[in-house]
N, C-alpha and C positions, 0 to 999 in steps of 0.2 A: 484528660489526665484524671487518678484518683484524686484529688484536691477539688480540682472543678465539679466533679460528679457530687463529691460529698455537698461543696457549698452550694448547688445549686436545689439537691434534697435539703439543707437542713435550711437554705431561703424559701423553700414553699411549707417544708412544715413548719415554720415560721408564721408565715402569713396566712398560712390556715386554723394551724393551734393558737397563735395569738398575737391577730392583728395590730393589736393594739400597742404592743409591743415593738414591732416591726412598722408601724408609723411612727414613733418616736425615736428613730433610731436617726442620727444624722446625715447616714448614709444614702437615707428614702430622699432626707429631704435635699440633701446637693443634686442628685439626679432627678428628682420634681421638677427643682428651680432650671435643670437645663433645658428640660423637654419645653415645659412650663413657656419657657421664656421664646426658644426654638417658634414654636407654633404660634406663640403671639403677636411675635414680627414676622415670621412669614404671613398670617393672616391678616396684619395691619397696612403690609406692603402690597397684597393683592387687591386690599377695597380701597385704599385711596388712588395710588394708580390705574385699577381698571375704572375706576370713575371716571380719571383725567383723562383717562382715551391714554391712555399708556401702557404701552407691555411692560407686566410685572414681572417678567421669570428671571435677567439677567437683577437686576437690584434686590428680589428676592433671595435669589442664590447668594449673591455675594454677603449680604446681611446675616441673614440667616447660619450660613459657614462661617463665617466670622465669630460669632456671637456661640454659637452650636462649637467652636473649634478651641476656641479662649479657655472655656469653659471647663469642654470635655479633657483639653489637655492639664487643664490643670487637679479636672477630677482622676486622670488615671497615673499623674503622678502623686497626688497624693495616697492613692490606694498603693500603689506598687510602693512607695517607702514605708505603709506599714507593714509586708513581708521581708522587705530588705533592708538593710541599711541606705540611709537618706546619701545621695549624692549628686550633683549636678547632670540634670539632664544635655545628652550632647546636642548640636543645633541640627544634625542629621536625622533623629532620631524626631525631634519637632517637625521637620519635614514630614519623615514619613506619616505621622500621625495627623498630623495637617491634610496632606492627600488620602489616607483613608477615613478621615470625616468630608472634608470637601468630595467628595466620590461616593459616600452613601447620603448627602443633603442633593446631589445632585439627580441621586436614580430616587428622594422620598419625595421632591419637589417638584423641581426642573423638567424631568427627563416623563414622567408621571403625564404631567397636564402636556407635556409635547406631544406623547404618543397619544395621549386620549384624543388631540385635538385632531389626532389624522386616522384612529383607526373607530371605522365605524360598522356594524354588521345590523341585517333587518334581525339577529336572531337575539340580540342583547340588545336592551336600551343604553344611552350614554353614560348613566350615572351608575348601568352595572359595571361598563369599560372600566370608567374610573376606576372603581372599589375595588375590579381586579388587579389592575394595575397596580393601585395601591399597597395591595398585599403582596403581590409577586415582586414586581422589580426592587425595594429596596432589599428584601432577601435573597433575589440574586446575586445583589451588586456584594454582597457580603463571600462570594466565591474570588471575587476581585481583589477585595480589601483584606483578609483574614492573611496573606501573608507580608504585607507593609505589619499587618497588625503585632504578629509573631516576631517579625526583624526590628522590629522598633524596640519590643520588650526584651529581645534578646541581647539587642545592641547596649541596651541601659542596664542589664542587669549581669551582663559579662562582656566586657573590651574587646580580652583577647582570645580572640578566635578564630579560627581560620574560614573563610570561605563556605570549604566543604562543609565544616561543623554544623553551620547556620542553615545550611541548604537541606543539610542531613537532622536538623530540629524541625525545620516547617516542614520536612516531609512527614514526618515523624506526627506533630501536631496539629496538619494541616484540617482533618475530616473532622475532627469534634471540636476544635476549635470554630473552624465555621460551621457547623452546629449550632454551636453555643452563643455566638455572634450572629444567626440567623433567627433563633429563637428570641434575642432579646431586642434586636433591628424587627425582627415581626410584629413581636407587640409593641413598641417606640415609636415604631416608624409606619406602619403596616396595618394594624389594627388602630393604633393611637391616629393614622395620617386617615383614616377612614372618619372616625370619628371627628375630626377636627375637620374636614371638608364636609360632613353632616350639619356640624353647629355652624360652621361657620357661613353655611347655605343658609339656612334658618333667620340667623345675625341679619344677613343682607337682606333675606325679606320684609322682614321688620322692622330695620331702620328705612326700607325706600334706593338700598342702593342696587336691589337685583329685583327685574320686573318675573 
C-alpha cells in the first residue's frame, strides 16, 4: 500500500539522516527487547541442553514462541490502536497471530538446524548450509504467514465482513505485504539468525562448551 511504501522510506531516511533520533524512539526499543530477548533463550536453551546430552529444538521452539508470541502480539496491538481506535482484540484473531509467529520461530530455529543437520554437499561447507538456510527459509516461511497476517488485521480492524471481502483484501494485499514481511523476517530473523549463530559459536568456544 501507499502508507507502507511511505513509512518504510521515511523509517530508513530516518536512520540514515538521523540515527540518533530513531534510537530513541520507543518503538526501536519494544522491537530490540523482543528480538533481544528471542535469541537469548533460544541460545541459552541450546548450550545448557546440548551440554546435557539433550536435544534442544522441541524446548527451544516452544520457549522461544512463547516469549517471541506474548510479546509480538502485544507489540502489534499496540501499533495497530495507534491508527485505530483502541478496541478489544477478538481471541480468533490472537490465534491467528499466535500461528503466524509460532510458523516463522519455527522455519528461523527449528526447521533451520533440521535441515542443516541432514543436508550436506562436498561443494559447501556445513556452516555455509547453515547461513543459507538461515537467510532463505525464515523468508519463505513469510509466503505462508502473510495471509493469517492480513486476516488477523483485517479481522480487528473490521467485524463485519463478508467472506469474499477478506479473501478479495489478501488478494488484493498479499504480494507487498509479504514483501514487506520478508524484508523485515530477513533482517530479524535471517541476517540477525546469522549473526546470533556466529556469536553464539564464538560464546561456546570460549567458555569450553563447544570443542
Amino acid at each position: 500500500s501507499t502508507q507502507s511504501t511511505w513509512g518504510l522510506r521515511e523509517g530508513f531516511l530516518e536512520i540514515l539522516g538521523r540515527p540518533v533520533r530513531f534510537l530513541r524512539r520507543r518503538r526501536f526499543w519494544v522491537v530490540w527487547l523482543i528480538y533481544f530477548g528471542t535469541y537469548s533463550i533460544a541460545s541459552t536453551i541450546v548450550s545448557l541442553l546440548t551440554y546435557n546430552g539433550t536435544d534442544p529444538n522441541l524446548p527451544q521452539l516452544m520457549a522461544t514462541t512463547a516469549f517471541n508470541m506474548s510479546l509480538g502480539i502485544c507489540k502489534d496491538k499496540a501499533f495497530t490502536q495507534r491508527v485505530i481506535a483502541p478496541t478489544t482484540m477478538p481471541a480468533f484473531v490472537y490465534l491467528l497471530f499466535a500461528l503466524r509467529d509460532f510458523l516463522t520461530i519455527a522455519a528461523s530455529f527449528t526447521l533451520v538446524h533440521h535441515c542443516a543437520q541432514h543436508l550436506h554437499t562436498p561443494l559447501l561447507t556445513d556452516t555455509t548450509v547453515l547461513i543459507l538456510l538461515q537467510i532463505i527459509l525464515p523468508t519463505l516461511m513469510q509466503y505462508v504467514t502473510t495471509p493469517l497476517h492480513l486476516l488477523g488485521l483485517d479481522l480487528y480492524n473490521c467485524r463485519a465482513k463478508s467472506v469474499r471481502d477478506r479473501c478479495l483484501l489478501i488478494s488484493r494485499e498479499y504480494w507487498q505485504s509479504a514483501v514487506a514481511r520478508q524484508l523485515r523476517i530477513g533482517f530479524a530473523f535471517g541476517i540477525g539468525g546469522v549473526g546470533n549463530h556466529l556469536l553464539h559459536r564464538e560464546l561456546r568456544y570460549l567458555t569450553g562448551l563447544q570443542q
